[in-house]
N, C-alpha and C positions, 0 to 999 in steps of 0.2 A: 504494500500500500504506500505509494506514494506522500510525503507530509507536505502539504501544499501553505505558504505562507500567502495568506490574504496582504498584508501589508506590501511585500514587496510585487506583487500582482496591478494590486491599484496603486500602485505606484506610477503607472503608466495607463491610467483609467480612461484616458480621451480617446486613448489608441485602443484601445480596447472593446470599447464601447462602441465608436462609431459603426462600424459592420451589423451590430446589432440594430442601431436608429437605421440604418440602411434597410435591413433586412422585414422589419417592420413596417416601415412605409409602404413597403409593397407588395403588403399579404392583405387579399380582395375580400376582410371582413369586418361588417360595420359596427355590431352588438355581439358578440361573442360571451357565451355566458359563462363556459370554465376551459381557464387554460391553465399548462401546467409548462414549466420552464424547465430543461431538461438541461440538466451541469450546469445549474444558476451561479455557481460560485459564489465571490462576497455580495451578491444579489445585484451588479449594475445593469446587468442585462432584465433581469425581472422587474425595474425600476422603468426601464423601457415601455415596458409592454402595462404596466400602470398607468402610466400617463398618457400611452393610447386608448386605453379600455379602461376607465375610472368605476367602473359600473362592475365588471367581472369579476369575477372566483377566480385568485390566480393562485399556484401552489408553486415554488421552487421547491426543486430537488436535486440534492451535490451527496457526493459520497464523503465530502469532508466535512467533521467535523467543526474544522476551524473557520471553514469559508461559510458556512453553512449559520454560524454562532456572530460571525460576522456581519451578514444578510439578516439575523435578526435583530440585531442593534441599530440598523437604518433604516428597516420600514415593520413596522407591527401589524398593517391592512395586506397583509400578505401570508401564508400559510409554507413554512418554512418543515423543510422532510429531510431528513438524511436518509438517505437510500442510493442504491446501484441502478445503474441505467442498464446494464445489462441481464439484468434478473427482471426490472419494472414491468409490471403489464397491470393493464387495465382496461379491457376491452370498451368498444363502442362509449366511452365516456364524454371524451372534450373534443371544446369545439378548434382550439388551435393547440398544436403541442410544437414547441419552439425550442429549440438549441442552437446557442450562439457558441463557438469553437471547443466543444465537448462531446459530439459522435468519434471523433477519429481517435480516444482514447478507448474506445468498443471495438471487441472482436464480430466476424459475421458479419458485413452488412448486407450482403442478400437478404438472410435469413432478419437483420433488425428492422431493415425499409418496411416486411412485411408488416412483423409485429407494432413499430408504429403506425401505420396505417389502420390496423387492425383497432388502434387503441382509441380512435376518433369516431365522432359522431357519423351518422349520412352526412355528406357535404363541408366536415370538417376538412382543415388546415394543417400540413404538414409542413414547418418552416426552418431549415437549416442553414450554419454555416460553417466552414471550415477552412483550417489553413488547405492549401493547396500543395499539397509536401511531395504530389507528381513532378510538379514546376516550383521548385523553392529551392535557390541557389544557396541559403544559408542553412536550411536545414540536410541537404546534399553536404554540404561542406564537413558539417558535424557528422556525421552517416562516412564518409572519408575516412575522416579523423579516426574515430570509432575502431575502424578495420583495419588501420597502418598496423602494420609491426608491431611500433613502442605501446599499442593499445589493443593489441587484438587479444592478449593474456588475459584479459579482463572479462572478456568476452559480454563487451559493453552491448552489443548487439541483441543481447537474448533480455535485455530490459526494454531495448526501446521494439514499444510494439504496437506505435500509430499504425494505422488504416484508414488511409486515403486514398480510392481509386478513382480512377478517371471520369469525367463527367458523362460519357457512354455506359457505362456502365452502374449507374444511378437512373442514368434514364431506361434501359431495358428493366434493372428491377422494377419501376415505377410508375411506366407507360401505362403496364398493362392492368393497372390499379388504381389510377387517376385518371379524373374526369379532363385534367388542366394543369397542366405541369410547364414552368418555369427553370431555366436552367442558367447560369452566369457564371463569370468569373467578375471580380473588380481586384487591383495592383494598389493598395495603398503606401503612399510613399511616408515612411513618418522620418521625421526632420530630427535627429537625435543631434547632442551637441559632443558627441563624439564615437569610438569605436567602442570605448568600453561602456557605454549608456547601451551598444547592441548586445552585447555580453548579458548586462543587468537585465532588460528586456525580456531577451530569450531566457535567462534562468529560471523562470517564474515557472515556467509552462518549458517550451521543448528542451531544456538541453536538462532539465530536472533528472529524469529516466539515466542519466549518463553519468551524472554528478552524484547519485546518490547510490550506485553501484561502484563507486571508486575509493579504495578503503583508508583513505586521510583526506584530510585537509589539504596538506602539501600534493598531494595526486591532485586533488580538484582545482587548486589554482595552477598548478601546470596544465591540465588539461584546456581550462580556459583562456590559460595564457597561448597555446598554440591553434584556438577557434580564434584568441583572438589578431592573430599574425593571418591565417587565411583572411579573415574579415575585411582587413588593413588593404590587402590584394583583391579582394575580388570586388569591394567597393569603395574606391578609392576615397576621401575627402575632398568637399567642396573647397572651391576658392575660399571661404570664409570660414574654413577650418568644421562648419559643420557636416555631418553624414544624411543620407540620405536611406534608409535604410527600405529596402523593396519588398512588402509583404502581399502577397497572391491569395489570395480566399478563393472558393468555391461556394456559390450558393444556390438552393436547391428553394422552391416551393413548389408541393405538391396536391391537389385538391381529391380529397376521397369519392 
């Protein structure tokens, strides 16, 4: 189990967030009467989907403890679960079920596309988003790293075990189950004020699985001090010494 720290997460809360305001603006429902927020983490993203739908039954659900205890400290009109998204069912229930960059920590997505669909009302809402780790040069880089020589003893590999496949193959699960299916990519570019701002970033979330299979301290800041010399290379700094840093999402809305 992963120990996921909320503080350092929102730490980078605009960047994180946005995908979510994004993803919600363009889910085709007016009055929705229970939704449920699937990897709500420290709640920004089910904060989201409040402000659209002031009127709904909304449930966040994280498997963490801390993110989870966190999300209940900023909103009380929200129904806070800790629970696994890969166990979760609930048949024929809600009208929108939503996850903002928390399916690709789930095994099976054949088999999960079904079961959430399954979990919705007639004519519910199926709303996803995810890094794009097909096309992610930073998370490629660390996957790299991971497999060199100096790190392959570690066998860093058998922790990391996202699941992100290709947008063809989200649509085959989900054509033939949806009434009205949306599929996207967007490339956000976030403006960090250096290389190591990408380092703190990614620690929150992808390079976690790698850093926390590595057995010191001293391993883990060598490990990141060698993501962070790739980094330095593969996206150079701006004229004005700031980075630009290129994050690829995948997003999916599916209508039952």
């Amino acid at each position: 189990m992963i120990e996921w720290d909320s503080e350092l997460y929102l730490r980078y809360e605009r960047e994180r967030t946005q995908p979510s305001l994004d993803l919600a603006a363009k889910i085709p429902l007016e009055t929705p009467q229970e939704i449920i927020d699937l990897g709500c983490g420290p709640g920004n993203s089910t904060r989201v989907l409040r402000k659209r739908w002031p009127e709904a039954r909304i449930i966040g659900l994280d498997s963490s403890p801390a993110m989870v205890e966190k999300a209940r400290q900023s909103s009380a009109d929200i129904e806070w679960r800790i629970g696994d998204i890969q166990t979760w069912s609930e048949p024929d229930r809600f009208d929108l079920i939503f996850a903002n960059a928390s399916l690709h920590w789930i095994a099976n997505h054949g088999t999960l596309m079904r079961r959430l669909i399954d979990a919705l009302k007639p004519a519910g809402i199926l709303a996803f988003q995810m890094p794009a780790l097909y096309n992610q040069p930073a998370a490629e880089a660390v996957n790299g790293l991971a497999n060199s020589p100096s790190w392959q003893s570690y066998r860093l590999q058998e922790r990391y075990t996202l699941s992100v496949h290709n947008p063809s193959a989200y649509y085959d699960w989900l054509a033939p189950v949806s009434r009205q299916l949306q599929i996207w990519e967007t490339v956000y570019f976030h403006e960090l004020e250096n290389h190591h701002r990408m380092i703190e970033f990614y620690s929150s979330t992808g390079l976690k699985p790698y850093l926390e299979g590595l057995p010191s301290e001293e391993h883990r800041d060598r490990f990141k001090s060698e993501v962070l010399d790739s980094y330095r290379t593969l996206f150079p700094a701006q004229p004005n010494g700031k980075v630009l840093f290129p994050f690829r999402r995948l997003f999916v809305i599916a209508a039952r």
